[in-house]
N, C-alpha and C positions, 0 to 999 in steps of 0.2 A: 355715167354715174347712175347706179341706181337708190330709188328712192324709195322707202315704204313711209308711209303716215296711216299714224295709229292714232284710233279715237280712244281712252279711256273706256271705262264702264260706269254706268250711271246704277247705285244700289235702289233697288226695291223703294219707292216716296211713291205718294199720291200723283205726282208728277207725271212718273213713268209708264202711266196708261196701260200697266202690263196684262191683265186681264182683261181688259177691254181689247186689246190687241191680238189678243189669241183669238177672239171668233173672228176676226178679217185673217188667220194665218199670217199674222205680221210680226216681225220681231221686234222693232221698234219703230217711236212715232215719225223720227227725220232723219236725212243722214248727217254727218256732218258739214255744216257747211263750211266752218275755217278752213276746214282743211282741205276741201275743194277750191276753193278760194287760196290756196295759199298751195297748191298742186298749178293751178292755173298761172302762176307768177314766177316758175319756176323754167330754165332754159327747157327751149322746145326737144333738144337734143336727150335730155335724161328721160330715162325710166324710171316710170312709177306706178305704186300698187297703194291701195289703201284695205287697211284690216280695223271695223268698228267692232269693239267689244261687245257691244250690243248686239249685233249680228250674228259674228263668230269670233270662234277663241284664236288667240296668237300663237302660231306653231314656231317650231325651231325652225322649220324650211323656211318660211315667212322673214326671219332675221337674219339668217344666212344667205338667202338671199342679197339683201340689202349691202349697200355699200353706207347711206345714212339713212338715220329713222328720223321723221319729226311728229314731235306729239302736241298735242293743245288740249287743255282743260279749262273746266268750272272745277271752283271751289269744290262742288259737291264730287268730285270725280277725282279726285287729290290721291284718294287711297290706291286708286286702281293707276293714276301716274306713276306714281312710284315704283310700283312692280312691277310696271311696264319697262321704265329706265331701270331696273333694278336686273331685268330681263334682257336687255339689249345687252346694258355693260355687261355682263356674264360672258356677253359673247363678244367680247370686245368691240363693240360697232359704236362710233362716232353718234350721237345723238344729241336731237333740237329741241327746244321745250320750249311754248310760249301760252299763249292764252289768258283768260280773264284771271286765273288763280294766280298765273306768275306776277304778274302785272300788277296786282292786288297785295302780292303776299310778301313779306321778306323775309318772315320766317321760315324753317325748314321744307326749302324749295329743295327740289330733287339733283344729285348726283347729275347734272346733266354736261356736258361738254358746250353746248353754247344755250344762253339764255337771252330769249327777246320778251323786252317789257315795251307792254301799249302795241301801236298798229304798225303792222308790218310794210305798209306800198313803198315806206321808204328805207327802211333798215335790210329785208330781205334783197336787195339787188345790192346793199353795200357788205352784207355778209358774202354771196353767190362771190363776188369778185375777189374778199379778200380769201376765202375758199381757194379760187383756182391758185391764187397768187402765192399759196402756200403760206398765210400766218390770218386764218381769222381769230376772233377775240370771243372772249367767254361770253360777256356782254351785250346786247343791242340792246338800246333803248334810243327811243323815237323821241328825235326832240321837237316837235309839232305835234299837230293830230293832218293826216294828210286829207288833200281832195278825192272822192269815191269815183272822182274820175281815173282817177288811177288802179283802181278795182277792177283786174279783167272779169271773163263770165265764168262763171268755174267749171270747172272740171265734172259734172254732173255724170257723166260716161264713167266715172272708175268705181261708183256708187253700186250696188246691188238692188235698183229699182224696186223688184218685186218684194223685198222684203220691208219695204216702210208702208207705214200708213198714207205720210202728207210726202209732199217735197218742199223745198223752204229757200227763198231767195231774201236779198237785204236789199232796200231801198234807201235807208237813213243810219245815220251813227247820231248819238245826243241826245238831248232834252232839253227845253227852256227853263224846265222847270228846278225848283233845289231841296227835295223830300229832304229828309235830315238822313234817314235810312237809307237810303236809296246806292249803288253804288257803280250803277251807268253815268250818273254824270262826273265820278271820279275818273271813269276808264276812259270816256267819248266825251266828256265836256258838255255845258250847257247851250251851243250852239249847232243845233241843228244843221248836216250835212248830206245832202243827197245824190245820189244816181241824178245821171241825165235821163230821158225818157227815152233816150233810145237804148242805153245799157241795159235799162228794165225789160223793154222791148224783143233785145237780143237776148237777153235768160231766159225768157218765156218761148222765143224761138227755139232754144236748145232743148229745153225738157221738150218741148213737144215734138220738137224730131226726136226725141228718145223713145218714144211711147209713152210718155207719163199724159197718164188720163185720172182726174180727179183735183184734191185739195192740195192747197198752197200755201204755203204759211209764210207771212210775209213779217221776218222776224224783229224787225224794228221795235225798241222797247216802247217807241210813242209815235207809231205811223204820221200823225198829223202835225209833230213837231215843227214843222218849215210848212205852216200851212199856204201857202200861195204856192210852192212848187209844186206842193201834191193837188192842190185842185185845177194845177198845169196837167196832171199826170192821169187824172181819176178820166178823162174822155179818153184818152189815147188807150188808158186801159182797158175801157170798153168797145171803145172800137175795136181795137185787136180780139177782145172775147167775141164779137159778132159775128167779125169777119172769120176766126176759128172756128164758131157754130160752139161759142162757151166750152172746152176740153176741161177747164177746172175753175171751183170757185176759192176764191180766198177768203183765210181769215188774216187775222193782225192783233196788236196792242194798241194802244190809245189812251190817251188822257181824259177824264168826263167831260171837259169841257167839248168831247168832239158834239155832245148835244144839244148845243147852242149854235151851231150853223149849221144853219139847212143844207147849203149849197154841198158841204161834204159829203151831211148823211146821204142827198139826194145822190152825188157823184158815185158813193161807195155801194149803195144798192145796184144803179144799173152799169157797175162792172163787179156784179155777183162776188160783194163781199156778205158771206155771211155768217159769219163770227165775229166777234170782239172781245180782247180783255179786256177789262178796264181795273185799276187800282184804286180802289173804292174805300179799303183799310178797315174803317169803323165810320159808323154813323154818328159819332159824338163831335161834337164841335171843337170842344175845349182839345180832345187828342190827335186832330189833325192840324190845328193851327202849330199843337208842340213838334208835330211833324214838318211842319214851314210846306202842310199841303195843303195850300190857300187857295188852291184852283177846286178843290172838291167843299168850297165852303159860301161861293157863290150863289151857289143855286139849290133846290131839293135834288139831294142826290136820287130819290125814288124816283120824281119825274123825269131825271135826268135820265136814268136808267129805261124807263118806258117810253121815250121819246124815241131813242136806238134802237130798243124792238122793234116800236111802230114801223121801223122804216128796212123792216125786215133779215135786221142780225140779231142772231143769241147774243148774247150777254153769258159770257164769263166774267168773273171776277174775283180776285183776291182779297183776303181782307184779314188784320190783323189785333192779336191782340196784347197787353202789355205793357201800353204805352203809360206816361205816372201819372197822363191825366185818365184813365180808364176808371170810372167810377164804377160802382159795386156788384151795379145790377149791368154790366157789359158782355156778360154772357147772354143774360135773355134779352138781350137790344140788338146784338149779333144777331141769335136764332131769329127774331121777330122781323130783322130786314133784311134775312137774307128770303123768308118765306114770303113777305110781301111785293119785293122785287121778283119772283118767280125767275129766280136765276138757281138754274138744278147745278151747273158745277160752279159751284160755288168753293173755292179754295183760301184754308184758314189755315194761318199759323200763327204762329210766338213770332213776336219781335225779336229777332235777332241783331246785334249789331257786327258787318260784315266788316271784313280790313278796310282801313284807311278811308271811310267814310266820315260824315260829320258826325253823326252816334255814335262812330267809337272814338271818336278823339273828345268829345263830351265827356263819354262815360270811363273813359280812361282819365281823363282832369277830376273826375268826379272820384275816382278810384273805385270806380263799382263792377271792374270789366273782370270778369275769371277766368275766360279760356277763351280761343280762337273758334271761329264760329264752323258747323261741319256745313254751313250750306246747304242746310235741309232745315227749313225753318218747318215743319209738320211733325218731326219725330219727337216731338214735346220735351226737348231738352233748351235750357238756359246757357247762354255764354256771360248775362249777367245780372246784376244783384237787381230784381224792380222792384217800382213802391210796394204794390203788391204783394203779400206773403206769397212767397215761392210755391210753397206746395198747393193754395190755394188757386194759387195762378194757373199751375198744369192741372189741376184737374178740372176746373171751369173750361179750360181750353180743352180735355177733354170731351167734356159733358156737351160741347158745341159739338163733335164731330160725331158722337154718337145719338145726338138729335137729327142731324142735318143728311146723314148718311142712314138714316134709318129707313126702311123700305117702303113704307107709308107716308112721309116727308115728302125722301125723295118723288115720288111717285108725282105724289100732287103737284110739286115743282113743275115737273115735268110738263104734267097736263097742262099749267098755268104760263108758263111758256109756250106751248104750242097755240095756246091760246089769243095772244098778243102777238107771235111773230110768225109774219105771214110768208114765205120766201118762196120765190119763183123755181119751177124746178122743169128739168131739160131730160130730154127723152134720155135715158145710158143708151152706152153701146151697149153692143153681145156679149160681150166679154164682160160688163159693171152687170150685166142681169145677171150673168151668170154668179160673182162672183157675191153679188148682192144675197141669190139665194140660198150661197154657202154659208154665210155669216148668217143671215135669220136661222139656218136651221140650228145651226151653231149653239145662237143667244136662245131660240126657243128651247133646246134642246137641256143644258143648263139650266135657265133662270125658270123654265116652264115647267119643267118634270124633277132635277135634279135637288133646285135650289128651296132652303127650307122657308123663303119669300115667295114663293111661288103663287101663291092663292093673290099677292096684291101685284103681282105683274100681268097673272092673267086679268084682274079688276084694271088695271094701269090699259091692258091693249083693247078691252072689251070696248073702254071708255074715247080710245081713239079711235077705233072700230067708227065708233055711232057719231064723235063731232068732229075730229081730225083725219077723217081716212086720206086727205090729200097730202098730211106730214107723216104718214105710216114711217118711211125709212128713218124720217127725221127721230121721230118716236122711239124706233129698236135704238138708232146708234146714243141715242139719252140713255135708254134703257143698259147698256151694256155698259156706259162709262159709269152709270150707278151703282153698277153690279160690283166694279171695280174700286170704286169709295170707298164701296161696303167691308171688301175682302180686306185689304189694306188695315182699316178699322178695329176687323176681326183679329187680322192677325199682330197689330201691335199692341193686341190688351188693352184696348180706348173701351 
């Protein structure tokens, strides 16, 4: 049996790091990892190929090849499923379709020949058999959420290494927590499940016999969700980084509450975590409790936020706006805490309510829902009616991204960040120096000489030059993801 698994294509968002990704020569930030995962689970006997659309385009040789395709998507990637299955059946070939969309979605899901809704460690071995046996069913849907012990290590070898940014393993499925928006704990459930520390163990073995030298992204929607396993896991992780002489550092997601134990932050700095998202939303009290996100309501979210730098991770963070408790002045309380927290990628959308969440079954009783959501909460479009005047609403959402994205903004951001977070850094190989000096010349070469910012990124390096020269790289790769905000910005007419 042969096999291809196709990733979708992810369209042009803030998300997509695309210009930031062209001075490292990369085409995109990760591979996929379902489908490496779900390549991995597959009998040892069949062949298989994978084709990311991000990567490169899907040829006719590529499905001819194939004896069945399987594809997996996000919501935001729906358009490009479609034409993928649209592309297969053309050629008559058997095709699998599963992922966060299907799983999500019930409306016009794709023309596919079998559909898996939820997690595969246990439908995918009862399709495989009804496959051989000659009668499987359109259908799979998982009636559990299963154990990650059942999770082999994936398939990282059918990847095209050199063309991502990061590489990206999974540690946990779930959340404790119940956002009202939110729509991981529809898919994964509110009880946190983990990898054993040895399966984490052996993934990290595998990339690193691959060559992969650098970032890691450890994609769990709330890394510290099962916190007692993970602070099982944060020593072994570093031990393993020691004893590898550190080959990569990771980032992750998290909940703010991760700034209230030490023992994390402490664990997550010495195995060279240095990144974090965090879901921060808005600064207003009244619109996160409407959010049922009572964990960001604890404590100062600012302190909470500088408490995670101090201990040596950026700070990413999402943050939304929308919600019916959003009072007036919720633009410039955005702008005002996204500058004070000196968190430079700072990412803003519109509320969206995604399928089968608890905001859209609200705002569906409430009869305020208008259309299915594209899963790009940044392209300033509504799927529904808010308290807010509409047109008022997008363009204050606007007016935040063309403050926050400005080059003088961001800039300061930046410095103010490097200011607060201090992160240990390891000699590169030969190959990261080298590859390191392709990309400065890259970002200088652009944002120094080309770009019409110019004069406040040379002010931006002069400034790191004289107080941060120990964060120089850390500095450029700020530098270039801003470049990237900015263009995005530009070209959506914000």
């Amino acid at each position: 049996m042969k096999v291809l698994l196709v990733y979708p294509e992810f369209p042009e968002t803030y998300w997509s790091f695309r210009y930031a990704l062209s001075f490292e020569g990369k085409k995109s930030a990760f591979p996929p990892l379902g489908l490496l995962t779900i390549s991995a689970m597959l009998p040892k006997s069949w062949e298989r190929r994978l084709v990311d659309l991000n990567v490169r385009p899907l040829k006719t040789a590529d499905i001819e090849w194939a004896d069945i395709i399987f594809a997996s998507a996000m919501l935001i990637q729906k358009e490009s499923l479609h034409q993928v299955v649209q592309q297969c059946k053309a050629h008559h070939k058997r095709v699998v379709v599963g992922g966060p969309y299907i799983t999500t979605s019930s409306a016009e899901l794709p023309e596919a020949d079998h559909i898996f809704v939820g997690e595969a460690e246990t439908t995918l071995p009862e399709f495989i058999r009804d496959l051989e046996a000659g009668n499987p069913k359109r259908l799979y849907q998982a009636d559990e959420r299963p154990t990650l012990g059942l999770t082999p290590v994936p398939d990282f070898h059918l990847a095209d290494l050199k063309r991502y940014s990061a590489m990206s393993i999974q540690y946990s499925r779930g959340c404790p927590f119940q956002c009202e928006f939110c729509d991981i704990i529809e898919i994964y459930g509110r009880k946190p499940r983990t990898k054993t520390n040895e399966q984490i163990l052996a993934e990290l073995d595998a990339l690193h016999q691959a060559g992969w030298r650098g970032m890691v992204f450890i994609v769990d929607d709330n890394f510290i969700g099962n916190k007692p396993n993970v602070k099982r896991l944060l020593p072994v992780l570093a031990e393993w980084s020691d004893a590898h002489h550190h080959p990569f550092s990771f980032i992750t997601e998290a909940s703010v509450n991760l700034a209230d134990d030490e023992d994390l932050l402490e664990g997550m700095r010495r195995a060279h975590f240095h990144r974090v998202f965090l879901g921060i939303e808005t600064p207003v009290e009244e619109s996160l409790k409407e959010a049922q996100k009572f964990q960001n309501t604890r404590h100062s979210l600012l302190e909470s936020v500088r408490k995670i730098q101090q201990h040596g991770m950026e700070v990413m963070a999402g943050f939304i706006v929308g919600f019916d408790n959003d009072p007036d002045d919720i633009f410039e309380r955005q702008i005002r805490f996204i500058r004070e927290s000196a968190i430079p990628l700072a990412m803003v959308g519109l509320l969206n309510a995604l399928p089968d969440t608890q905001l859209w079954r609200r705002l569906k009783r409430e009869g305020r829902l208008i259309t299915e959501s594209t899963g790009n909460n940044t392209d300033a479009s509504l799927n529904f009616i808010p308290k807010m005047d509409a047109t008022r609403l997008i363009e204050g959402y606007k007016n935040i991204l063309r403050n926050i994205y400005s080059p003088a903004e961001y800039y300061q951001r930046a410095l103010d960040c490097l200011k607060v977070v201090m992160q240990d850094g390891d000699e590169p190989t030969r190959g990261r120096i080298l590859h390191n000096a392709i990309s400065l010349a890259r970002v200088v070469f652009t944002l120094g000489i080309r770009d019409r910012a110019r004069r406040e990124f040379w002010r931006f390096m002069r400034q790191v030059r004289r107080a941060h020269p120990d964060q120089f790289v850390h500095a450029v790769t700020l530098a270039a993801m801003g470049y990237h905000f900015r263009k995005l910005t530009d070209n959506y007419g914000n």
